[in-house]
N, C-alpha and C positions, 0 to 999 in steps of 0.2 A: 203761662203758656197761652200764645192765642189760639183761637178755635179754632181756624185752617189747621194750627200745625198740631192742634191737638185731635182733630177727623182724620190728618194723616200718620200720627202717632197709632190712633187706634188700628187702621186697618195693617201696619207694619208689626201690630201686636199680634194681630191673631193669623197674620201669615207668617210667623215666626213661629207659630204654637201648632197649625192644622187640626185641633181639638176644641172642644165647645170650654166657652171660656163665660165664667158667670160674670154679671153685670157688676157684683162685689167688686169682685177681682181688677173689674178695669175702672172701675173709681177709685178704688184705694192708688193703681198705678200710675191715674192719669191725677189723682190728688182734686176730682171732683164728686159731687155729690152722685147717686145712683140714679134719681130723675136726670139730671145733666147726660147721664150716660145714655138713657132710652132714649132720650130727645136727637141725641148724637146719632148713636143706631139709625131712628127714624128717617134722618135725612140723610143718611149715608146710602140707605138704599132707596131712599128718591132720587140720587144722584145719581145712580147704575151701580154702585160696588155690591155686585154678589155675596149678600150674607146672610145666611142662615140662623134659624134662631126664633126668639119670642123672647118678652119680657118676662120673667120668673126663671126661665129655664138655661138661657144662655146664648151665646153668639156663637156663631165659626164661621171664616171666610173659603167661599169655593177653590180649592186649591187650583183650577185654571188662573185664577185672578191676578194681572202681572200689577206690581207696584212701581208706578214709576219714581227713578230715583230723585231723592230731596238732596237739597246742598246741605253741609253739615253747619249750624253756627259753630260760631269760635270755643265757646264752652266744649263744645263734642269734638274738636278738632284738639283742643288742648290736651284731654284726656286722650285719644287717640296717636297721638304722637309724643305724650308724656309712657303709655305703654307702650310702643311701638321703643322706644328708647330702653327701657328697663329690661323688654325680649333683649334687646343687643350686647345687654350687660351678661349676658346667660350664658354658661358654658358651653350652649351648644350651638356651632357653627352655622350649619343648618337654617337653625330658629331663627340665627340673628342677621344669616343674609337676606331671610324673606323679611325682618321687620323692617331691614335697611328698603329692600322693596315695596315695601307697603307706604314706607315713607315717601319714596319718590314718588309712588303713583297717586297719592296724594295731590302731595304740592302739585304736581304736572297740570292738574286738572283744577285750580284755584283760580280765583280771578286775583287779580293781582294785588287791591288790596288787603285778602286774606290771607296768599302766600308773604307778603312781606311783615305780616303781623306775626305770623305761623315762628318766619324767619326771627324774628328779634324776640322770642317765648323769654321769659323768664326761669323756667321748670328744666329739669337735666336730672337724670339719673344716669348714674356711674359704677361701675362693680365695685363690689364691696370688698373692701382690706380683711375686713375682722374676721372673718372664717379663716380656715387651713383650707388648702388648693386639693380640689378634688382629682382622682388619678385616674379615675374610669372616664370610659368613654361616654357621656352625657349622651348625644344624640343614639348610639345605638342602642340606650338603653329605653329610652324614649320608642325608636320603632319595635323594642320586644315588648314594650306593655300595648303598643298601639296593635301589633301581630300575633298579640297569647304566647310568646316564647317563654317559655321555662328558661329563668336566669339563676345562676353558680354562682357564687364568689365568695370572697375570703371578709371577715368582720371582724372589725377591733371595737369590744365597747368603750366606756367610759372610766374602765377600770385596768385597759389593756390585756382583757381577758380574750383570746382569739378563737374564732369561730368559723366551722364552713358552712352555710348556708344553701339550700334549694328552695326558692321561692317562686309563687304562681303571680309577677309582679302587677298594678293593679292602677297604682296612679303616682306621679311623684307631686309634692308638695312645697311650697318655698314660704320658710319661718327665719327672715333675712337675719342671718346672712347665709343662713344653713338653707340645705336643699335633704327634704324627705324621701325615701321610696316606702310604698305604702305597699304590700303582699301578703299574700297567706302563706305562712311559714310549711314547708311539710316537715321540719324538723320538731317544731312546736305545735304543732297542728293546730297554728290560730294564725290569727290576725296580729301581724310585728310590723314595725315602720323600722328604717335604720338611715340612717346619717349618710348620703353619698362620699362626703373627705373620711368617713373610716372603712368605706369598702377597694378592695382589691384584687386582683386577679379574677377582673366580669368576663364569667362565658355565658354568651348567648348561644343555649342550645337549640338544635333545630326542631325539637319534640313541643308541641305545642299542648297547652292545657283547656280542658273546658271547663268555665266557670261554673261550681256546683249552688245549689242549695244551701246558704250559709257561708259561701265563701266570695259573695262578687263583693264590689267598691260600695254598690247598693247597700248591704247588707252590712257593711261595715260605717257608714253614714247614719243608717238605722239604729244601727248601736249606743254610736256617740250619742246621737241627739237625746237616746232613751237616758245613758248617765247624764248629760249635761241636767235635763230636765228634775233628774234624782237630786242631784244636788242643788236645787236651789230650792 
């Protein structure tokens, strides 16, 4: 990376974060040494970029501080339109007219050699065959975990054993070709994931939940990584 785009790297770091961010942290990110970083700091704010901070203790940039925008290289543009493509394969309608959106405003905004490079990618992603077709409604379930609703429905495990479910929903997850929902069960009073292609009959109720003590997405995160760590 060169050092311009690595001074502008940094300060889109810690306007991305608003929190003191240790000198570690942005060497290991920026893949330079920790002197390299002070020295960086140092002329960032001999140059006027508002930042706060000291060597030992950390950085944070003044949240007034506007970033002006950078062109993307082709690498960041590949990945952005290589995801922007995958949203669109996505059951939810929604989802996949803003990527189509995102898409356009992109290119729009390209100079002409990178639109026509953009145009002739090599990378596509396409919905997946292998799964069973899901029958709920993806996007409304998507704004009940995004608006705390209490969602209902009907569950077929893996055994064809049928279940009704009330879940506090929490985040959905995608393990291609299957798509997760991740909730706190009130019938199991834990933490259950289930399979969208075996749920049926989704009511989004209009009763909403407050995430307690031991039951947010946090706290379920915290879990995993405590087993993951156990087992190795």
């Amino acid at each position: 990376m060169r050092r311009a785009d690595r001074l502008f790297r940094i300060v889109e770091y810690l306007k991305a974060r608003r929190q003191v961010v240790k000198a570690l942290d942005l060497a290991e990110e920026m893949e330079v040494s920790i002197r390299t970083i002070y020295r960086d700091m140092a002329d960032l704010n001999l140059s006027g970029v508002p930042i706060v901070g000291e060597a030992g203790v950390g950085y944070m940039l003044d949240k007034d501080h506007i970033v002006r925008p950078l062109m993307f290289d082709i690498e960041e543009l590949n990945a952005l339109m290589l995801g922007a493509q995958m949203v669109k394969s996505w059951p939810d309608k929604s989802l996949s007219r803003a990527a189509q959106g995102a898409m356009d405003k992109i290119s729009s905004v390209l100079p002409d050699t990178l639109r026509s490079e953009i145009a002739e990618t090599f990378m596509f992603s396409f919905q997946s065959q292998a799964g069973e077709a899901i029958k709920i409604d993806f996007g409304s379930l998507r704004l009940a975990i995004r608006n705390q609703n209490i969602v209902h429905f009907q569950y077929e495990n893996a055994s064809g054993e049928q279940s009704v479910r009330e879940i506090n929903p929490l985040a959905l997850a995608h393990f291609s070709p299957v798509w997760l929902l991740l909730g706190w069960c009130n019938l199991r009073d834990d933490f259950r994931h289930f399979r969208l292609d075996r749920m049926s009959a989704l009511q989004i109720r209009n009763e909403k939940f407050k995430p307690r003590q031991g039951q947010t997405l946090q706290d379920f995160l915290q879990k995993e990584a405590r087993l993951r760590k156990e087992k190795r």
